[in-house]
BAFIVEX-811154 format. One line per 2 residues: number of its first residue (from 1); their letters; for each residue x, y, z of C-alpha. Coordinates in pm, 1 decimal, m for minus. Example, Ala and Ser with C-alpha at 12.3 -4.5 7.8 and 13.67 -1.06 7.14 Angstrom:
<rs>
1 = AS = 1230.0:m450.0:780.0  1367.0:m106.0:714.0
</rs>
This chain:
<rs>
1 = XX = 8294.9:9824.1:8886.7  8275.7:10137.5:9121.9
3 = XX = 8375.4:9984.4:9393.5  8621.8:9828.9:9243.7
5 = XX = 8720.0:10203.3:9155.8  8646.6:10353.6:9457.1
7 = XX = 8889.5:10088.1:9656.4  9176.4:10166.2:9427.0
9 = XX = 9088.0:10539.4:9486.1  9093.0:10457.0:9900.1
11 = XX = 9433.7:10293.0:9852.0  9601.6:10544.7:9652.4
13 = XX = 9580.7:10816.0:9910.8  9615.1:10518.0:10146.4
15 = XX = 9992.0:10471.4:10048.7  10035.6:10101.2:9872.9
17 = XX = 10360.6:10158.4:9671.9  10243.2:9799.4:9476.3
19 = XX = 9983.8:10007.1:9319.3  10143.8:10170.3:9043.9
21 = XX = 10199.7:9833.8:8949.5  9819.2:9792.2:8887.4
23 = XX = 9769.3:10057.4:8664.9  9894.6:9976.2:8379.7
25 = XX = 9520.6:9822.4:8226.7  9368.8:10137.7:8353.2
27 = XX = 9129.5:10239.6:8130.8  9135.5:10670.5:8063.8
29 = XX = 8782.6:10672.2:8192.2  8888.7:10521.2:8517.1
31 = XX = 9190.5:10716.4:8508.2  8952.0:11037.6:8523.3
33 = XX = 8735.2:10883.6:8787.1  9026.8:10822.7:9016.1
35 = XX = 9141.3:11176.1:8923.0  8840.3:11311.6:9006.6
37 = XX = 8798.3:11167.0:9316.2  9117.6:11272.3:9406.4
39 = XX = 9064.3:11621.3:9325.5  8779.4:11650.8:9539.2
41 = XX = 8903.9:11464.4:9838.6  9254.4:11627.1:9822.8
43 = XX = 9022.8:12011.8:9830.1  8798.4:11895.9:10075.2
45 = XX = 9092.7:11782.8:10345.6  9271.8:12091.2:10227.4
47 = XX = 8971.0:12306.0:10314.9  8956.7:12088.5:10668.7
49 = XX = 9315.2:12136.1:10717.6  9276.9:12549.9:10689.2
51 = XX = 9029.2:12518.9:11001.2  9174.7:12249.2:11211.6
53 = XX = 9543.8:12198.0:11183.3  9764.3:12410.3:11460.9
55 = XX = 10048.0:12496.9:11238.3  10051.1:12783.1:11024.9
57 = XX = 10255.4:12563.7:10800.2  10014.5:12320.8:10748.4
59 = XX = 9685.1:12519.3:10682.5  9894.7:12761.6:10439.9
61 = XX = 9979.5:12381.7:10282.8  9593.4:12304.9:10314.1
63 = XX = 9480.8:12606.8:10146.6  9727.7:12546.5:9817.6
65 = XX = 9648.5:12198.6:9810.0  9280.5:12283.8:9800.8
67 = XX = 9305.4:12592.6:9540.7  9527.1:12328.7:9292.4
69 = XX = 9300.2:12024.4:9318.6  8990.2:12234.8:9300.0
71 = XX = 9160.2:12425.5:8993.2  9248.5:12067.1:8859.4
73 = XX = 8892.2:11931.8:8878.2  8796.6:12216.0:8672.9
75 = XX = 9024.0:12131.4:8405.7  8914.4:11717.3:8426.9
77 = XX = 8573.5:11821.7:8356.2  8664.0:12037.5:8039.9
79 = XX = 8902.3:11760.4:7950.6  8609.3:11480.4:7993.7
81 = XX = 8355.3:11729.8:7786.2  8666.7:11692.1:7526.2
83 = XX = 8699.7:11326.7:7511.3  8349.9:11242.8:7562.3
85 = XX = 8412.1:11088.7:7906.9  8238.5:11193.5:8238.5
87 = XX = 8392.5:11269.4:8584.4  8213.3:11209.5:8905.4
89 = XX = 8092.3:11532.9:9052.6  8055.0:11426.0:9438.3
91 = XX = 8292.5:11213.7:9677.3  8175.4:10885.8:9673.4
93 = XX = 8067.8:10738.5:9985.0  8396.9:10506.3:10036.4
95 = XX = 8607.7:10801.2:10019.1  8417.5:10988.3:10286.6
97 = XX = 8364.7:10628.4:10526.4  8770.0:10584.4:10439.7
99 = XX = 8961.3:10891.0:10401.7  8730.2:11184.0:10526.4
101 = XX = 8546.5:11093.9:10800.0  8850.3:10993.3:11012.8
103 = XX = 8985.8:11354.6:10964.0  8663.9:11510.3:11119.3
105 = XX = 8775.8:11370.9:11480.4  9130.9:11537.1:11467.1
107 = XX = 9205.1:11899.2:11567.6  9544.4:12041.1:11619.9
109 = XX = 9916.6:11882.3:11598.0  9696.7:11497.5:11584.2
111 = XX = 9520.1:11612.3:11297.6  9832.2:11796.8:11176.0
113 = XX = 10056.7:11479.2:11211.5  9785.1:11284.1:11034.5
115 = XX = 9714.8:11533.6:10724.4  10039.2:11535.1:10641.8
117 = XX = 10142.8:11149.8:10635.2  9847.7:11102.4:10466.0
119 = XX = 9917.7:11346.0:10194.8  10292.8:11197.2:10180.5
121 = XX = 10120.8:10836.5:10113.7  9834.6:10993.5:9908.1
123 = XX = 10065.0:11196.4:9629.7  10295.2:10965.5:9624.1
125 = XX = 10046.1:10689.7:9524.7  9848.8:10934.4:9299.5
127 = XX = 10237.2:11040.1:9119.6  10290.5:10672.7:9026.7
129 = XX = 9920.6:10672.1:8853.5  9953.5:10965.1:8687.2
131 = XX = 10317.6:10870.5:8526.4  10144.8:10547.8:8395.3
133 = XX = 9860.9:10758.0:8264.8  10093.1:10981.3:8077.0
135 = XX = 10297.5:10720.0:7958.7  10018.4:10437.5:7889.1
137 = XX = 9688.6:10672.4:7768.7  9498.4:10625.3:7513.5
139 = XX = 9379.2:10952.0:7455.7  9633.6:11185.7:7405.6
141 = XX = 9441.7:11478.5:7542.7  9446.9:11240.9:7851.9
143 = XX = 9805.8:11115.8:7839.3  9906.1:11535.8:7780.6
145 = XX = 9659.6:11611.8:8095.6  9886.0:11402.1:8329.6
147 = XX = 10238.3:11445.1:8218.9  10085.2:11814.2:8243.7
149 = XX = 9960.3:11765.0:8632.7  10275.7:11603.6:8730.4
151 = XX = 10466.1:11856.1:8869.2  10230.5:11990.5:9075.5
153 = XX = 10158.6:11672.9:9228.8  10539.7:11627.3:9280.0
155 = XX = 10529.7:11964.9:9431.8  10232.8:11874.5:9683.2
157 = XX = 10445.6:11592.3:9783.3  10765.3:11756.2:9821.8
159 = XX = 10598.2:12042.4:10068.3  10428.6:11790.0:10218.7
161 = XX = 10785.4:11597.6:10305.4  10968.3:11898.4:10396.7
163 = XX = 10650.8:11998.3:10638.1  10720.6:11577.3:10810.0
165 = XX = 11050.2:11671.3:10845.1  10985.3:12006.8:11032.5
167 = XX = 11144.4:12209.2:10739.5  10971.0:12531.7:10579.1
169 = XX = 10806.7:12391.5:10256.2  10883.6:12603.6:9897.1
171 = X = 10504.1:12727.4:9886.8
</rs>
């Protein structure tokens, strides 16, 4: 079941538009692991992004990205304390093999280029999950979590476009 998880996880920030399609059985517990895992993978490349990217642009983008999904993680573990579910508190190893690892190579506008389109595919896969969650739920802590997390998500993407596009993002 984890890696079943863990791929859906890889694919989200991966960019497969198809997979809000697939979320609709989503249990809340795997909603929280995906969350989770996003979370820590989204503050992790932030915190990567603050030391290697070459625009000022994108490592200011880095550093909010990794202050609101750290902040965010904090509140999915009080949440899962709450509803009696658990969220994983490491990156598994597919997201590091899949998503991480390949950052650790870049430096500069190639890592730059590549943060960016990657959080363009990632947020707007994670946006579709999240509006099933808070639609679909069964918790309603969990359902009020996501439709709560939206716009910040739709805000990471939206800085994220206007940064592709070589426009100054709304930070």
């Amino acid at each position: 079941m984890k890696p079943v998880l863990s791929a859906i996880c890889c694919l989200a920030l991966c960019s497969v538009p198809a997979l809000a399609q697939k979320t609709a059985a989503m249990s809340d517990q795997k909603f929280l692991d995906f969350a989770a895992q996003t979370d820590m993978v989204e503050a992790h490349l932030g915190k990567l992004a603050q030391d290697a990217a070459a625009s000022q642009s994108v490592k200011d983008y880095g550093q909010m990205v990794a202050t609101d999904h750290t902040h965010d993680y904090e509140r999915l573990q009080s949440l899962a304390q709450q509803t009696g579910l658990t969220v994983p508190t490491a990156i598994d190893s597919e997201h590091i093999k899949a998503v991480i690892a390949p950052f650790h190579e870049l430096k500069g506008a190639a890592f730059d280029h590549k943060y960016i389109h990657t959080m363009v595919e990632g947020h707007t896969g994670a946006i579709a999950i999240y509006k099933q969650e808070a639609h679909d739920a069964q918790n309603e802590a969990i359902r009020t979590y996501a439709q709560e997390t939206l716009p910040t998500l739709q805000k990471h993407l939206d800085d994220a476009k206007a940064i592709e596009q070589g426009k100054t993002p709304s930070m």
